[in-house]
PDB file of the backbone (N, CA, C, O) and the ligand in Angstrom, with CONECT records:
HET     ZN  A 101       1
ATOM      1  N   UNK A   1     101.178 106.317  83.975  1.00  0.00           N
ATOM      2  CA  UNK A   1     101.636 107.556  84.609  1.00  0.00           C
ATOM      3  C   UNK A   1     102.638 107.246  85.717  1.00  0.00           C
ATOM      4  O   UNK A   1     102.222 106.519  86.619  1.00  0.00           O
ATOM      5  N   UNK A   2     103.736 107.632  85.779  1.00  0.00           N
ATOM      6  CA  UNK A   2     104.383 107.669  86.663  1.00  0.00           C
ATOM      7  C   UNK A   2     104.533 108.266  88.327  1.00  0.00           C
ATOM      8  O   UNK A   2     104.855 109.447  88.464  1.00  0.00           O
ATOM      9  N   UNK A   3     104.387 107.753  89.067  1.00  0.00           N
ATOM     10  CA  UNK A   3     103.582 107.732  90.522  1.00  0.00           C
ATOM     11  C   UNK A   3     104.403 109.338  90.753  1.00  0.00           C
ATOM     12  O   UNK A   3     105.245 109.584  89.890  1.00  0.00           O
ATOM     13  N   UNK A   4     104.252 110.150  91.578  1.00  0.00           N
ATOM     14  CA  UNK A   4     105.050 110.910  91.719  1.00  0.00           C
ATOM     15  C   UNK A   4     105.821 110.810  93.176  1.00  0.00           C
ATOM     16  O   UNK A   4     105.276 110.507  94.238  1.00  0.00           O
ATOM     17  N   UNK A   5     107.167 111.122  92.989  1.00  0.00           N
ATOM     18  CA  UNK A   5     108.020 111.107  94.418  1.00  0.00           C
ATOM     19  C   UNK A   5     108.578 112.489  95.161  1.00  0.00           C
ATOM     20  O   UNK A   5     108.974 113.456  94.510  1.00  0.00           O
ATOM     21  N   UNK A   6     108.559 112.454  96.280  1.00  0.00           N
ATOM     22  CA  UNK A   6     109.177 113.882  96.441  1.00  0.00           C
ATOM     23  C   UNK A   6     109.590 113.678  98.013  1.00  0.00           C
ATOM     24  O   UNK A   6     109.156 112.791  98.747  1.00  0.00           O
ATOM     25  N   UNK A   7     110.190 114.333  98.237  1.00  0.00           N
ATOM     26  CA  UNK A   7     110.716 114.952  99.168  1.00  0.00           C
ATOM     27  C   UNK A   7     110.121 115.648 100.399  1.00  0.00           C
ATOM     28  O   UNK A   7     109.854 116.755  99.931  1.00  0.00           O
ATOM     29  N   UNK A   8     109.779 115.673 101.591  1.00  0.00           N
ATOM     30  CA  UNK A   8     109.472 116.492 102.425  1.00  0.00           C
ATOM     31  C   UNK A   8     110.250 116.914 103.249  1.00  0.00           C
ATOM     32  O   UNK A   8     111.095 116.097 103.614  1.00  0.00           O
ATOM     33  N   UNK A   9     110.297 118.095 103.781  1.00  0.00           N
ATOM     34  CA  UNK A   9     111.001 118.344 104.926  1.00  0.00           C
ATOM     35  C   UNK A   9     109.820 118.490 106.096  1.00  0.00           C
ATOM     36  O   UNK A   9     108.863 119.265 106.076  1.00  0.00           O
ATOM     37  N   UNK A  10     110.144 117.587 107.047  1.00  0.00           N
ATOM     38  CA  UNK A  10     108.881 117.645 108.034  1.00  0.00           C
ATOM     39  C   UNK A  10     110.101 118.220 109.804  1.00  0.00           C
ATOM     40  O   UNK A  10     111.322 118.361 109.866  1.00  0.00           O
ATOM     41  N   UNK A  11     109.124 118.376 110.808  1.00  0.00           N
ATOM     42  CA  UNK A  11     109.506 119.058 111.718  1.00  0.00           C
ATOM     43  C   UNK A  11     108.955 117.949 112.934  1.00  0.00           C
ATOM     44  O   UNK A  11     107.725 117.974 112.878  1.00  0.00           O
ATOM     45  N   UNK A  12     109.262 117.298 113.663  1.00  0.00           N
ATOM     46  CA  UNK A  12     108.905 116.707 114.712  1.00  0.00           C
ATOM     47  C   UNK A  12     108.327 117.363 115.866  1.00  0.00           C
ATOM     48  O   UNK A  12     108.872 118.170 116.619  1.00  0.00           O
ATOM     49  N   UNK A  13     106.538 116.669 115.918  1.00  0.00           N
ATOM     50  CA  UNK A  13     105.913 117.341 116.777  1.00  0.00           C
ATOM     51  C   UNK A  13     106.920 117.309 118.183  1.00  0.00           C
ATOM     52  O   UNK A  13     106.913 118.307 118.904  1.00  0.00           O
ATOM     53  N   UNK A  14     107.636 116.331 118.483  1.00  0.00           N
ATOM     54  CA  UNK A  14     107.885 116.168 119.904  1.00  0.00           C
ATOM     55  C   UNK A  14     109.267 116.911 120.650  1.00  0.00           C
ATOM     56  O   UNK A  14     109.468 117.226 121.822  1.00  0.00           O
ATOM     57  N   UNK A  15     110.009 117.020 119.565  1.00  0.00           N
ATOM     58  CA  UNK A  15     111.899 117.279 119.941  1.00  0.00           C
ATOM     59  C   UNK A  15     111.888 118.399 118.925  1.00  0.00           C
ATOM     60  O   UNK A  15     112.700 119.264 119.253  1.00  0.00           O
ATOM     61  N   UNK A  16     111.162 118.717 117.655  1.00  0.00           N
ATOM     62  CA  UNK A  16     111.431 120.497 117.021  1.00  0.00           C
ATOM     63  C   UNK A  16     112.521 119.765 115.831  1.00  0.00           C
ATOM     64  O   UNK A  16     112.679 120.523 114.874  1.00  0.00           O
ATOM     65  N   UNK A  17     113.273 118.483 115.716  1.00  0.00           N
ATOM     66  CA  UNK A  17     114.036 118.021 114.744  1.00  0.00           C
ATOM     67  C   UNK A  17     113.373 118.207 113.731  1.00  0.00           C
ATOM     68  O   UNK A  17     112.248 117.770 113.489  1.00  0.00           O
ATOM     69  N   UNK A  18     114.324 119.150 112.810  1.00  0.00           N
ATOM     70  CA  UNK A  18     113.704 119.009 111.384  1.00  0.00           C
ATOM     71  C   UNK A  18     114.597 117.903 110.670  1.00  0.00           C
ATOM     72  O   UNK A  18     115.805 117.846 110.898  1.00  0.00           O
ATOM     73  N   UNK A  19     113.947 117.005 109.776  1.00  0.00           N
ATOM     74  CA  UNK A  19     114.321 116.128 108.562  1.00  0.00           C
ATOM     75  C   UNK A  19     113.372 115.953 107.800  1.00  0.00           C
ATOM     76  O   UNK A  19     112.144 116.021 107.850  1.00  0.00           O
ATOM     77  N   UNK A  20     114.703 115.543 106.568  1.00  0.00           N
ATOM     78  CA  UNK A  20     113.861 115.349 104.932  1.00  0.00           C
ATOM     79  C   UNK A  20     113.745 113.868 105.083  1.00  0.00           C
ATOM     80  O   UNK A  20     114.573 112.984 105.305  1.00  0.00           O
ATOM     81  N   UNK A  21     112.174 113.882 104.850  1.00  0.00           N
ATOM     82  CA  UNK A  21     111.464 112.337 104.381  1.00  0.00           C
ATOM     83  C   UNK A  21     111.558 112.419 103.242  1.00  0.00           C
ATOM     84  O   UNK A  21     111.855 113.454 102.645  1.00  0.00           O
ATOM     85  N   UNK A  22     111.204 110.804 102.485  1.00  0.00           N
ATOM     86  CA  UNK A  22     110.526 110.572 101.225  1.00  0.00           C
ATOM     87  C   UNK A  22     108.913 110.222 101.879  1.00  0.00           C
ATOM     88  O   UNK A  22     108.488 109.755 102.936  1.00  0.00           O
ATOM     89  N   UNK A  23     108.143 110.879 100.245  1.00  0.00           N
ATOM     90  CA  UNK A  23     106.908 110.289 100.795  1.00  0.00           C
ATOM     91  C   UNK A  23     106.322 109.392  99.889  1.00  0.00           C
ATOM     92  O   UNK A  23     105.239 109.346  99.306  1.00  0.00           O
ATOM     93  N   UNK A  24     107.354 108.675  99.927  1.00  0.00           N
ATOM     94  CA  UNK A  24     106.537 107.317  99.669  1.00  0.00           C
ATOM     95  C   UNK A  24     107.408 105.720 100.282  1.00  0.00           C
ATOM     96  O   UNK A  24     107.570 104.607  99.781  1.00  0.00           O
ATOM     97  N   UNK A  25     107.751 106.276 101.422  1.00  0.00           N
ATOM     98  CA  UNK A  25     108.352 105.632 102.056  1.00  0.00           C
ATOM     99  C   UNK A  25     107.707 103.801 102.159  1.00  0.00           C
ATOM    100  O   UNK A  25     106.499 103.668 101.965  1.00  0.00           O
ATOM    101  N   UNK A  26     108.437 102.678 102.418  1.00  0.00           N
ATOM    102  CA  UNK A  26     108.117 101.706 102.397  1.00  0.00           C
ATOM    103  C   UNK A  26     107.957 100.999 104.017  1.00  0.00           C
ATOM    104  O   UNK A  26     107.388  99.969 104.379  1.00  0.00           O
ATOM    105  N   UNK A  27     108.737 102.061 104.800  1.00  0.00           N
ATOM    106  CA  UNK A  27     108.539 101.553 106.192  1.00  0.00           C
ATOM    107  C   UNK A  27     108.560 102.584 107.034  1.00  0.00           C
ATOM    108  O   UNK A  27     109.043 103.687 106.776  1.00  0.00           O
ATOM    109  N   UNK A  28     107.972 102.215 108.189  1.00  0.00           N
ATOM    110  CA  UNK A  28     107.947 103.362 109.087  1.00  0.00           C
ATOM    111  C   UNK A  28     109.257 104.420 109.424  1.00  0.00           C
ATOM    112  O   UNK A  28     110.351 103.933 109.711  1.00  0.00           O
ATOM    113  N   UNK A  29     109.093 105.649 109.378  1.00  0.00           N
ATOM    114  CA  UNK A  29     110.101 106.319 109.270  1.00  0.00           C
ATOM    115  C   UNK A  29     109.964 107.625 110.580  1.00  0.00           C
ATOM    116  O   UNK A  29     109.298 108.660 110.597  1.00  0.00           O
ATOM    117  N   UNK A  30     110.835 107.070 111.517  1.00  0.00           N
ATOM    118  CA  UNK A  30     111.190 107.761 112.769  1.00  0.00           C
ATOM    119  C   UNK A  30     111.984 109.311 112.754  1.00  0.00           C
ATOM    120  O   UNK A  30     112.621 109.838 111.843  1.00  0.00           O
ATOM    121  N   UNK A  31     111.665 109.823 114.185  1.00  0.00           N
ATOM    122  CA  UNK A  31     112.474 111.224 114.067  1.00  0.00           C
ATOM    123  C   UNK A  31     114.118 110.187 114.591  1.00  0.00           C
ATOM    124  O   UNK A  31     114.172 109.271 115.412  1.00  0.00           O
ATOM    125  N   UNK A  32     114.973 110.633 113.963  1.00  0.00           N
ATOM    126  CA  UNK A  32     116.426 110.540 113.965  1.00  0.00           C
ATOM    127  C   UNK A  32     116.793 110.721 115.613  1.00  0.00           C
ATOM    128  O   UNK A  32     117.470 110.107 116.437  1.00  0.00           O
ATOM    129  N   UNK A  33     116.055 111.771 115.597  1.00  0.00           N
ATOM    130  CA  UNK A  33     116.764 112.447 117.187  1.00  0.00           C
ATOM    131  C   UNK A  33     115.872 111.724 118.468  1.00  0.00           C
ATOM    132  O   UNK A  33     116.682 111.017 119.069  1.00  0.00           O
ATOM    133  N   UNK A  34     114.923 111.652 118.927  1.00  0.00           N
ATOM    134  CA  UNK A  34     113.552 111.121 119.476  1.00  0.00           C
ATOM    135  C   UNK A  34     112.801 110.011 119.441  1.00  0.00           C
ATOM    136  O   UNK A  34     112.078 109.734 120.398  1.00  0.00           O
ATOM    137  N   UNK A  35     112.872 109.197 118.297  1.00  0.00           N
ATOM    138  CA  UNK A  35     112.409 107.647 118.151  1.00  0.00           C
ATOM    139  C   UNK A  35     110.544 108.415 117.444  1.00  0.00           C
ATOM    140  O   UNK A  35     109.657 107.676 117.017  1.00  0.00           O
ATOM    141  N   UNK A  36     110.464 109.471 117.499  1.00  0.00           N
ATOM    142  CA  UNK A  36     109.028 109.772 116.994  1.00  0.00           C
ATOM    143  C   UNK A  36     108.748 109.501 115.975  1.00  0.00           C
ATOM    144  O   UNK A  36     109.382 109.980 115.035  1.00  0.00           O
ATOM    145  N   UNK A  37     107.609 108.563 115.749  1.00  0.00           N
ATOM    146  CA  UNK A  37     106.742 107.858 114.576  1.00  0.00           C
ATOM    147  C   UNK A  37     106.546 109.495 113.476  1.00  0.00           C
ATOM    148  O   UNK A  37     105.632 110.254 113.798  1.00  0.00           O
ATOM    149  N   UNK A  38     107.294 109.813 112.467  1.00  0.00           N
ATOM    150  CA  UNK A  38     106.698 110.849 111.638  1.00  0.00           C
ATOM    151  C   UNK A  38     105.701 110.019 110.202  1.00  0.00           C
ATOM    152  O   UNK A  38     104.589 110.458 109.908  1.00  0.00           O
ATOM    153  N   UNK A  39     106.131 109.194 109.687  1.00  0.00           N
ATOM    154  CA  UNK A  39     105.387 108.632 108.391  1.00  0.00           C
ATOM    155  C   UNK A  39     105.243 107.161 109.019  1.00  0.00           C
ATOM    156  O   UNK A  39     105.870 106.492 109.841  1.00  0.00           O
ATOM    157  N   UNK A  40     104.020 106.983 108.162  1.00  0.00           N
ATOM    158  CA  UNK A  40     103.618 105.391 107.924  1.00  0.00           C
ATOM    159  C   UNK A  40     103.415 104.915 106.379  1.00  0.00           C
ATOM    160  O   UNK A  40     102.862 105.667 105.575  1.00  0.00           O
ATOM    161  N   UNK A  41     103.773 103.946 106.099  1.00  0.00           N
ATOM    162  CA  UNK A  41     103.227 103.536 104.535  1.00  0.00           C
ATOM    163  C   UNK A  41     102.138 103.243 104.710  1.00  0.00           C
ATOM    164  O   UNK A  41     101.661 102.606 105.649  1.00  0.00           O
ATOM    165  N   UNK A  42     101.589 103.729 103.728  1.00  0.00           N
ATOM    166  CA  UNK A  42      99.648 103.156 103.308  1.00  0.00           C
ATOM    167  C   UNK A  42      99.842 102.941 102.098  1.00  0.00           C
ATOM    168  O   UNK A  42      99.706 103.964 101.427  1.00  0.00           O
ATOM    169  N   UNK A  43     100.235 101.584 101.235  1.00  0.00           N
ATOM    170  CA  UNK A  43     100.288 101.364 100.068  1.00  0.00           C
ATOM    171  C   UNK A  43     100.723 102.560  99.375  1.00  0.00           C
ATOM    172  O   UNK A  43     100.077 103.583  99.147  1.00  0.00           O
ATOM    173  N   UNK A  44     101.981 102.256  99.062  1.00  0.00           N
ATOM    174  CA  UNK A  44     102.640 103.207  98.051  1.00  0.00           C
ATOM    175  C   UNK A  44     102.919 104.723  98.866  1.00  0.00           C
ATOM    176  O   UNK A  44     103.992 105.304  98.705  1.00  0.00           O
ATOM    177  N   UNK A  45     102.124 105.137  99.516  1.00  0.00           N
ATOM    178  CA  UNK A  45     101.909 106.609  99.709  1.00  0.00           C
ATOM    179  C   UNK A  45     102.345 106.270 101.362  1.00  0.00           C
ATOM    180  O   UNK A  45     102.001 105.318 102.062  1.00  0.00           O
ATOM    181  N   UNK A  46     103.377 107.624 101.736  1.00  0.00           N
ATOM    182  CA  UNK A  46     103.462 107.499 103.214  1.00  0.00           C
ATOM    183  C   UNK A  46     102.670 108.674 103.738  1.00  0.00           C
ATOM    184  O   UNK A  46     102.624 109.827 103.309  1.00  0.00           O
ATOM    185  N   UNK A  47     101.791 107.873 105.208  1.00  0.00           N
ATOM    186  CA  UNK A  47     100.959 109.001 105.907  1.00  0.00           C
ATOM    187  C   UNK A  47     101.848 109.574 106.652  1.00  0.00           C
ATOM    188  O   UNK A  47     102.343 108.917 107.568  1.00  0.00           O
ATOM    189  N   UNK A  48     102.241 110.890 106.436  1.00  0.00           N
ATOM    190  CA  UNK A  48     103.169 111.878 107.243  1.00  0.00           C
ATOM    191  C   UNK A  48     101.858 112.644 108.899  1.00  0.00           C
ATOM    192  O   UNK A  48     100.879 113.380 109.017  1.00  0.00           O
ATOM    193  N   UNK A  49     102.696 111.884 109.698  1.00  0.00           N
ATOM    194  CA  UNK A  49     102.371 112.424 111.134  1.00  0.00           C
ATOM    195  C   UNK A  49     102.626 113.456 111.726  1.00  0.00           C
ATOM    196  O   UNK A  49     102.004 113.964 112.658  1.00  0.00           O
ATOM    197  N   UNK A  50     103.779 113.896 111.084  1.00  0.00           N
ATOM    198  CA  UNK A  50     104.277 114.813 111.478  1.00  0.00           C
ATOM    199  C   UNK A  50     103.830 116.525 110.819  1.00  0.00           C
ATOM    200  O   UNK A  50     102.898 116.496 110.015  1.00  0.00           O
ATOM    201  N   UNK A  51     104.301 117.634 111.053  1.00  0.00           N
ATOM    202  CA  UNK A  51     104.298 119.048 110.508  1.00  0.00           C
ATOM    203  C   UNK A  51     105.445 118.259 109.304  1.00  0.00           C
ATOM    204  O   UNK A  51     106.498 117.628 109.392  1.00  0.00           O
ATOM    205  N   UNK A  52     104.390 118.796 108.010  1.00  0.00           N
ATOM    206  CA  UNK A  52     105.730 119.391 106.848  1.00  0.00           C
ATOM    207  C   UNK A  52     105.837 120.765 106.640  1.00  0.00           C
ATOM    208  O   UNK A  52     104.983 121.641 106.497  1.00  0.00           O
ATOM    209  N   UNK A  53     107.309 120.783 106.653  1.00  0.00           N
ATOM    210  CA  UNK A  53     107.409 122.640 106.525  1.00  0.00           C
ATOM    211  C   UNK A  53     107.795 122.688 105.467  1.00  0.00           C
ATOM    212  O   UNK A  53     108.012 123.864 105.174  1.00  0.00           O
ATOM    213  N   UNK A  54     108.165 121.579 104.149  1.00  0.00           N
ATOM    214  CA  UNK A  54     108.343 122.360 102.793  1.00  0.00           C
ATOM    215  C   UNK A  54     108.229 120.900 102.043  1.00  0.00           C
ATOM    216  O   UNK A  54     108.374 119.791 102.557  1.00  0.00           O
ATOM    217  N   UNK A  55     107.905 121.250 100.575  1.00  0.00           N
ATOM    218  CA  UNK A  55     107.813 119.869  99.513  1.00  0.00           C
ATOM    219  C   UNK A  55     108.773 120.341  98.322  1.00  0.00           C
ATOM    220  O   UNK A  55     108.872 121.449  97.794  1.00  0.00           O
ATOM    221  N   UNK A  56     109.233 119.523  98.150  1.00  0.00           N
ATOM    222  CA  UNK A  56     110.344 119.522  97.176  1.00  0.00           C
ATOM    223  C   UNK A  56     110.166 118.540  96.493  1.00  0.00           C
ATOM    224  O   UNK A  56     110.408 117.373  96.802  1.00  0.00           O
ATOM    225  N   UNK A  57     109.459 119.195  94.908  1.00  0.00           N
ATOM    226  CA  UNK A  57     109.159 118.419  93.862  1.00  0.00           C
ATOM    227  C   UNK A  57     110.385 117.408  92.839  1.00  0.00           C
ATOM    228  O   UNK A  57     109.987 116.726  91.894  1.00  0.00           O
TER     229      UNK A  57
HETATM  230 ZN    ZN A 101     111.860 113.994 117.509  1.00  0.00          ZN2+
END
């Protein structure tokens, strides 16, 4: 089965920056604007820290 990938658009608890993650990111993935930790990888799957405000299959 093929793992599934997608898209999030998440919202940064700290600065309100919205950006599109992947979630299955391989490394830690920061707010752009703020340096804020939003995802972590946990094998294969990234733990999103942050608010997601939409998934895009
Ligand atoms: Zn931020």
């Amino acid at each position: 089965m093929k793992p599934q990938t997608k898209f999030l658009k998440v919202k940064c608890k700290k600065c309100n920056n919205e950006q599109i993650i992947f979630n299955k990111a391989s490394t830690v993935v920061k707010c752009l604007v703020c340096g804020e930790v939003l995802a972590v990888p946990t094998g294969g799957k990234a733990d999103i820290k942050t608010t997601i405000l939409e998934v895009y299959s």
